[in-house]
C-alpha positions as CSV (number, residue, x, y, z in Angstrom):
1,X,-4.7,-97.7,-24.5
2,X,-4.4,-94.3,-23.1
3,X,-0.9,-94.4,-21.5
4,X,-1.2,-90.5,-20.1
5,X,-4.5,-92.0,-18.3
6,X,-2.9,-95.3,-16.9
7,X,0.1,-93.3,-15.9
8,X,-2.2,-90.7,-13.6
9,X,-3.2,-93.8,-11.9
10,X,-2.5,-94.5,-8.0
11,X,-2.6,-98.7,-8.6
12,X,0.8,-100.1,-10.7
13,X,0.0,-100.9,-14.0
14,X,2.1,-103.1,-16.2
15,X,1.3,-104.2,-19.8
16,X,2.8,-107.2,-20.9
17,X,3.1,-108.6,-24.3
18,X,2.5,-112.3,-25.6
19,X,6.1,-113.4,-24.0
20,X,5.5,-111.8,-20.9
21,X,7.9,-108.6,-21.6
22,X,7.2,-105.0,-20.2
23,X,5.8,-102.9,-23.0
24,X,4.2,-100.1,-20.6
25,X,4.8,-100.0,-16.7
26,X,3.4,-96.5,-14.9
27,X,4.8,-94.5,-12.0
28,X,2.6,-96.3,-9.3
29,X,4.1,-99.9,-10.3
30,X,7.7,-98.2,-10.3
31,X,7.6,-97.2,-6.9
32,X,5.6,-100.6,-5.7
33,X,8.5,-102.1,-7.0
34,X,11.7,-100.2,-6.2
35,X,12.8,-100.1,-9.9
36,X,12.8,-97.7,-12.4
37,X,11.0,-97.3,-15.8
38,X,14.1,-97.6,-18.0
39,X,15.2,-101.1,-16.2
40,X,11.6,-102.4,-16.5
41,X,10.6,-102.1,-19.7
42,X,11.4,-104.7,-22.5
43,X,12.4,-107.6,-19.7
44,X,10.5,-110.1,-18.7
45,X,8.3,-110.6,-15.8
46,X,10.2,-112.6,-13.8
47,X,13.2,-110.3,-14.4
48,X,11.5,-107.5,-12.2
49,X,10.0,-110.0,-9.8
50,X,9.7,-113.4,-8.5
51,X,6.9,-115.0,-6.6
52,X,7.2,-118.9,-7.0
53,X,8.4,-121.0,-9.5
54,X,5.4,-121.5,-11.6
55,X,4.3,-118.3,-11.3
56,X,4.8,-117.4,-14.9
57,X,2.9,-120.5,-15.9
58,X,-0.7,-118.9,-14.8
59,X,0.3,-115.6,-16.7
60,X,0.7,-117.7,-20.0
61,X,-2.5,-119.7,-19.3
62,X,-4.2,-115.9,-18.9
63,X,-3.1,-115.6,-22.5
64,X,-3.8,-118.5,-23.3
65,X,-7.0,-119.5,-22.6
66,X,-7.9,-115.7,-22.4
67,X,-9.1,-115.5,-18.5
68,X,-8.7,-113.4,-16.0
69,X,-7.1,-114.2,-12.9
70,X,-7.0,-112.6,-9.1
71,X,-3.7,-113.5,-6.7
72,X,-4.6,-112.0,-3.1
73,X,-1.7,-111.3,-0.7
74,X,1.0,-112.2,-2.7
75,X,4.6,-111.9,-1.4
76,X,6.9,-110.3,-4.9
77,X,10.3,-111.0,-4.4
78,X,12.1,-107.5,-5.6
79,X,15.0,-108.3,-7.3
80,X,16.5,-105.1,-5.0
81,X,15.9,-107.9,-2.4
82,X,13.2,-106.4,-0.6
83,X,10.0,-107.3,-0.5
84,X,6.4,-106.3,-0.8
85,X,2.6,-108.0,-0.5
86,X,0.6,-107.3,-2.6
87,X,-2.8,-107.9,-4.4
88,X,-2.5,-108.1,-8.3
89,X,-5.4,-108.8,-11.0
90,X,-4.4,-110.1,-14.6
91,X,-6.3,-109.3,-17.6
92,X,-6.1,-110.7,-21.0
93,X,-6.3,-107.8,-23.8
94,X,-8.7,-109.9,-25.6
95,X,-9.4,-106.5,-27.6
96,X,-5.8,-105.5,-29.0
97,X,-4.6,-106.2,-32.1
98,X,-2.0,-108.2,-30.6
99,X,-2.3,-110.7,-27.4
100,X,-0.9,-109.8,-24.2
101,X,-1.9,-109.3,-20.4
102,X,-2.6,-106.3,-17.9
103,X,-1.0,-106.3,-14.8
104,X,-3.0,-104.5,-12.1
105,X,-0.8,-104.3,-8.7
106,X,-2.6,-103.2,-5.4
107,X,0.2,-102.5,-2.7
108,X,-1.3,-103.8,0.5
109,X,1.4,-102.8,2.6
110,X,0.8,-99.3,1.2
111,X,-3.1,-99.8,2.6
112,X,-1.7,-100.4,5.9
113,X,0.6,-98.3,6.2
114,X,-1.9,-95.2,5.4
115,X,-4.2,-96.2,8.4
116,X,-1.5,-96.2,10.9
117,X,0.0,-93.0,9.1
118,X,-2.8,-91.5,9.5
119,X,-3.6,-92.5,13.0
120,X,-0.9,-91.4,14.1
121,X,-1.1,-88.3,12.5
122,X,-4.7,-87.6,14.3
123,X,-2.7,-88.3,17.7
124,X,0.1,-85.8,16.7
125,X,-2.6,-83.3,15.5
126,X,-4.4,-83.8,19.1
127,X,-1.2,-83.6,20.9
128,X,0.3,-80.1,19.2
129,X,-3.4,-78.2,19.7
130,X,-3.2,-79.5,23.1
131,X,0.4,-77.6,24.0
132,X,-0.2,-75.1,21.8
133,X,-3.5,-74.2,23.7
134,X,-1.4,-74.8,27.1
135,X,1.6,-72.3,25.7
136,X,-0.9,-69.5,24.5
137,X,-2.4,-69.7,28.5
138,X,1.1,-69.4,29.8
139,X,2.4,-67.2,27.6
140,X,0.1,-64.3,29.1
141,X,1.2,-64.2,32.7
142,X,4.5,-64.4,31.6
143,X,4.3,-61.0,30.5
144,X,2.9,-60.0,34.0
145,X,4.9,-61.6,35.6
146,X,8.1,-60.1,33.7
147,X,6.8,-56.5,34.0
148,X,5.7,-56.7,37.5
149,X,9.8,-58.1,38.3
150,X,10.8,-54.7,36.5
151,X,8.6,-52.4,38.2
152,X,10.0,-53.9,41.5
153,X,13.6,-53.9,40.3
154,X,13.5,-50.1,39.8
155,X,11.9,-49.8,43.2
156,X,14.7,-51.7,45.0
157,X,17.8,-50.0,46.3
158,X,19.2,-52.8,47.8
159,X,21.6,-54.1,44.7
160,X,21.8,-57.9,46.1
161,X,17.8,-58.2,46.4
162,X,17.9,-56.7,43.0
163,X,20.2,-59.5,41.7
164,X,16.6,-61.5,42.6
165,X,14.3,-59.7,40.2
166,X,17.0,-60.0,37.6
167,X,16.7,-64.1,38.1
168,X,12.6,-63.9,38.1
169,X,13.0,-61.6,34.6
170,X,15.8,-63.9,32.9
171,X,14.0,-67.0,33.9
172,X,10.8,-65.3,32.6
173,X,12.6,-64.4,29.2
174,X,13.6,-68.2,28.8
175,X,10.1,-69.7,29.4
176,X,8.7,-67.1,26.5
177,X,11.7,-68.4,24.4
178,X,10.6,-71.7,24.5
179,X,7.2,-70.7,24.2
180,X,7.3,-69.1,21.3
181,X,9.5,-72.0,20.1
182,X,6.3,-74.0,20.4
183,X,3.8,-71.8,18.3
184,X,6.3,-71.7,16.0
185,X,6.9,-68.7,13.6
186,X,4.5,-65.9,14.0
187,X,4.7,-64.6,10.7
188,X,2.7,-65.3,7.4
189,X,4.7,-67.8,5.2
190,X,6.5,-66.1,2.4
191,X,5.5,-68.8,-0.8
192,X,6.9,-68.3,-4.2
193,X,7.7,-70.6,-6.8
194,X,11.2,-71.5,-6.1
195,X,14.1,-74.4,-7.1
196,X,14.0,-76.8,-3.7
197,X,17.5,-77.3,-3.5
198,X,18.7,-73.8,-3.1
199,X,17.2,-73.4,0.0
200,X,19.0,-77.2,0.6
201,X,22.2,-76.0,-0.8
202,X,22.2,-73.0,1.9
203,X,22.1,-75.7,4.9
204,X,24.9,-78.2,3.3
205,X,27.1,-74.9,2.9
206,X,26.0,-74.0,6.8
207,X,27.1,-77.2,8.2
208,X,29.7,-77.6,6.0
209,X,31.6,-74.8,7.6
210,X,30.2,-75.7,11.3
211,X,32.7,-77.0,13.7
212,X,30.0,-79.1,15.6
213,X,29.9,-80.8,11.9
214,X,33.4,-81.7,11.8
215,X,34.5,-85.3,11.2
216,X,31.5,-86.2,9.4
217,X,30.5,-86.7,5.9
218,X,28.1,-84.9,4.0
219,X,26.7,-86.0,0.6
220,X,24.4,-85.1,-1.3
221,X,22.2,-86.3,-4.5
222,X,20.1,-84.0,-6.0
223,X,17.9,-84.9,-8.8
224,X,17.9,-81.6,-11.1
225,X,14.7,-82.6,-13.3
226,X,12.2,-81.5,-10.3
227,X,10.5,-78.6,-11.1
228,X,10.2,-75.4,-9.2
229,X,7.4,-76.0,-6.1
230,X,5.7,-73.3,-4.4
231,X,7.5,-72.9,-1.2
232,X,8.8,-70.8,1.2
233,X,12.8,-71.3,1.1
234,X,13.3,-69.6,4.8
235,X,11.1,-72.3,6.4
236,X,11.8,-75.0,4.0
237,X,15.6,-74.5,5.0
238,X,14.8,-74.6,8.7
239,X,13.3,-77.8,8.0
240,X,16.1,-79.4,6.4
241,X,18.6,-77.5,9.1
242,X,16.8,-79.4,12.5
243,X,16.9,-82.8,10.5
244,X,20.4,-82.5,10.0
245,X,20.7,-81.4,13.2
246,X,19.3,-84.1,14.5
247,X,21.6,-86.1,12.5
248,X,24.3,-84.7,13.8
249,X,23.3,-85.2,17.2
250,X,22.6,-89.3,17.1
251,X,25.7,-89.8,15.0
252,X,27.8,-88.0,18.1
253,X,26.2,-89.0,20.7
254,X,26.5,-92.6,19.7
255,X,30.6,-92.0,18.8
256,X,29.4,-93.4,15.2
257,X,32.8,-94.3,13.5
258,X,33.3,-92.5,9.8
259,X,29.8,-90.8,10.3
260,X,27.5,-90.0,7.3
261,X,24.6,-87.3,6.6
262,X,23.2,-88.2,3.3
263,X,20.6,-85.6,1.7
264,X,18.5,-87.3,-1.7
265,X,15.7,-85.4,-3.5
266,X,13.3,-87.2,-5.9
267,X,10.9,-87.4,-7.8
268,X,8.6,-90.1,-6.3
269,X,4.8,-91.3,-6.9
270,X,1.7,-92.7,-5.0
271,X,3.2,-91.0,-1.8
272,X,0.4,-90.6,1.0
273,X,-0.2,-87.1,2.1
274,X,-3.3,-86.5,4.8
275,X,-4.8,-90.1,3.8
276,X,-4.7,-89.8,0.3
277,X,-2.3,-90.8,-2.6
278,X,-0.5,-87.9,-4.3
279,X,0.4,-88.8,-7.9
280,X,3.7,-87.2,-8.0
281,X,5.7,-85.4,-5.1
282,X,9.4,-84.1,-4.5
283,X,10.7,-86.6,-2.0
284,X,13.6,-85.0,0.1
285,X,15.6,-87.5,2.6
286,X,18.1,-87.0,5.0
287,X,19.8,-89.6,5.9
288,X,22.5,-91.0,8.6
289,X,24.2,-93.9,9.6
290,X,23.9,-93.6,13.2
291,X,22.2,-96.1,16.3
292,X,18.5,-95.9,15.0
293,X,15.3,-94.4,16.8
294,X,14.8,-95.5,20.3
295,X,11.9,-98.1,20.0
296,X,9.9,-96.8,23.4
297,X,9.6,-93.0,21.0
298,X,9.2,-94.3,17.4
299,X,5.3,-93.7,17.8
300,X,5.7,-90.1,19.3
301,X,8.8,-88.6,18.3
302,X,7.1,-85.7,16.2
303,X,5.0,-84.8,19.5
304,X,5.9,-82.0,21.3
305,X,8.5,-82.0,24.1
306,X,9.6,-85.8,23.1
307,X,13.2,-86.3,22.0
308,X,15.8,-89.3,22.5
309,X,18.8,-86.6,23.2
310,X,19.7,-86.3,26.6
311,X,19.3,-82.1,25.8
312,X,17.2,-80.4,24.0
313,X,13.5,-79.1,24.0
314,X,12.0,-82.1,21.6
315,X,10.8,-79.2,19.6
316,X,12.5,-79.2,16.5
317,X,10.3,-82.2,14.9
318,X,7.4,-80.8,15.8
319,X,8.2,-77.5,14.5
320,X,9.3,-79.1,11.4
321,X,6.3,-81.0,10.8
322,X,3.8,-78.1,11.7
323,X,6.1,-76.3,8.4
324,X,5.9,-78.9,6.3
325,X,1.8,-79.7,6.9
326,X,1.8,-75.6,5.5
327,X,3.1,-76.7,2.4
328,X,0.2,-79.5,2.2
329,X,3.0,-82.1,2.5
330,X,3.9,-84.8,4.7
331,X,6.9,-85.8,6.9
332,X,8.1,-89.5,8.1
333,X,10.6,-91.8,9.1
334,X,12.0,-94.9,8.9
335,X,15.1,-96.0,11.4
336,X,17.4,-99.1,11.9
337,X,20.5,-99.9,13.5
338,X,23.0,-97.6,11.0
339,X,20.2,-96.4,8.7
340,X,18.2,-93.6,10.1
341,X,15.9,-91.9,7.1
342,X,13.4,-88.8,7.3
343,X,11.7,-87.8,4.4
344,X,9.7,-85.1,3.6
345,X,7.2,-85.2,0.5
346,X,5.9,-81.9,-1.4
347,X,3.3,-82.2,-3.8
348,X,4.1,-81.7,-7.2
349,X,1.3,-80.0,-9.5
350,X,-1.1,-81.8,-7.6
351,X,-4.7,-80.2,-6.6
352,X,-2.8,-79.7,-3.0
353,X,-0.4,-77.2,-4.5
354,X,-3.1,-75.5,-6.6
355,X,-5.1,-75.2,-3.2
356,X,-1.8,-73.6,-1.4
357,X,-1.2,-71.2,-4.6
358,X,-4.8,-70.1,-4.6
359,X,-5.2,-70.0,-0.7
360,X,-2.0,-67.5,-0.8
361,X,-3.3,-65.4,-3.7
């Protein structure tokens, strides 16, 4: 078979021989099952997963009796202890010199997942034109209203009415602030091919020599075989600076005892990005142990103007998402009492980093 072929492939593929050891297992089944190609191949089946007892009993009769066989919704037992259900098709390779199965694995929580990724990505898309369209109206009489505050300031001799205008212009100069915090950076992004941990490097040595950083632990675990991506290291550093930030935030608030930011890059595959599967992407998480998402904002925390802290504008994960959706990738989370992980996926030599390279020249 054409392993390069199978290996392009979004479903897992696993090819077994006639005593049910891995002899082939692509990057999709990796990720489906939390393990890694070097600890897959040459064990047996049920040494990767378990589903019942007799489970391996139908793969021999497949090889046996040279049939085909379909298992919908099936519940693998990972031997990670997770779990994940899935749909999987066996075929006997009748035609290969020597007998053996095909193992095709169809994540289903995958398939779910992307609908309510993507609806909920359609609701943040609706939401961020919406206050972006209200900021761009406000930010207009702003300016009139600033100016106009000036031109009576100079007019005024009376220094304590004067004290007045300087409120109305200060007040003025906030509200553009956080106006222009909403539409975000106003200048063209700066893409180049570039090593993603440098511009990660510059925000661990930043906090590193922070005082609002002190008392917690920063890690990191960094793996050096990712190519260079087509980035822009400015914005891709602001991006991991409000996450940790973030991070910093929850685990203080919450008085987290021996706190924890942990930041992981990867190579990961079958990542969904806009509704469809990317075959390989950099995966870059950030990671604490503090309290966990708020339940009552999980669904809308990347909106604008939404944020758990008792301060703050609720602007940073919205600004960081609109960054990241410029580099064609994709931004999530998932939180629990003392695990709190964001992640951020880039595309990796992928037709959405061909389109960014060609769509910036």
């Amino acid at each position: 078979m054409n392993q390069s072929l199978l290996s392009e492939l979004n479903t897992g593929i696993i090819i077994l021989d006639k005593s049910l050891k891995v002899k082939f297992i692509n990057p999709s089944a990796v990720t489906i099952l939390d393990s890694s190609e070097k600890s897959c191949l040459g064990k047996k089946l049920d040494q990767i997963f378990y589903e019942e007892p007799e489970s391996l009993v139908d793969f021999q009769e497949s090889i046996d009796q040279k049939r085909s066989f379909t298992k919908t919704d099936a519940v693998l037992n990972l031997k990670k202890g997770s779990k994940v259900l899935c749909t999987y098709v066996v075929h006997p390779l009748s035609d290969s010199e020597e007998p053996g199965l095909l193992l095709e694995i169809i994540n289903k929580e995958a398939s779910s997942e992307l609908i309510e990724r993507y609806r909920m990505r359609a609701n943040q898309q609706i939401s961020q034109d919406f206050v972006r369209g209200l900021a761009h109206e406000i930010k207009n009489p702003l300016s009139g209203i600033r100016g106009s505050a000036q031109l009576l300031g100079n007019k005024l001799n009376d220094q304590d009415l004067k004290e007045y205008t300087d409120i109305v212009i200060k007040q003025t100069d906030r509200l553009t602030a956080l106006v222009d915090n909403i539409l975000g950076p106003n200048q063209k992004p700066d893409f180049k091919h570039q090593n993603i941990h440098y511009p990660i490097e510059n925000v661990i040595n930043l906090i590193e020599n922070e005082s609002g950083y002190d008392g917690i632990r920063i890690s990191k675990d960094f793996d050096p075989s990712i190519p260079d991506l087509y980035i822009d290291s400015y914005l891709i550093e602001n991006s991991i600076l409000n996450l940790t930030k973030n991070a910093r935030d929850a685990l203080i608030d919450s008085d987290t005892s021996s706190p924890e930011i942990n930041i992981i890059t990867r190579i990961s595959h079958g990542e969904i990005i806009d509704g469809e599967r990317n075959s390989t992407v950099c995966k870059i998480s950030v990671i604490d142990n503090g309290p966990g998402i708020k339940d009552d904002i999980k669904d809308s925390i990347f909106f604008p103007m939404i944020t758990g802290k008792d301060t703050g504008t609720g602007l940073g994960l919205s600004i960081t998402q609109g960054i990241i959706s410029q580099h064609k990738g994709s931004i999530h989370f998932s939180s629990q009492p003392n695990r709190t992980e964001f992640f951020i996926n880039i595309p990796i030599n992928s037709d959405k980093a061909l389109d960014l390279r060609l769509a910036n020249g």
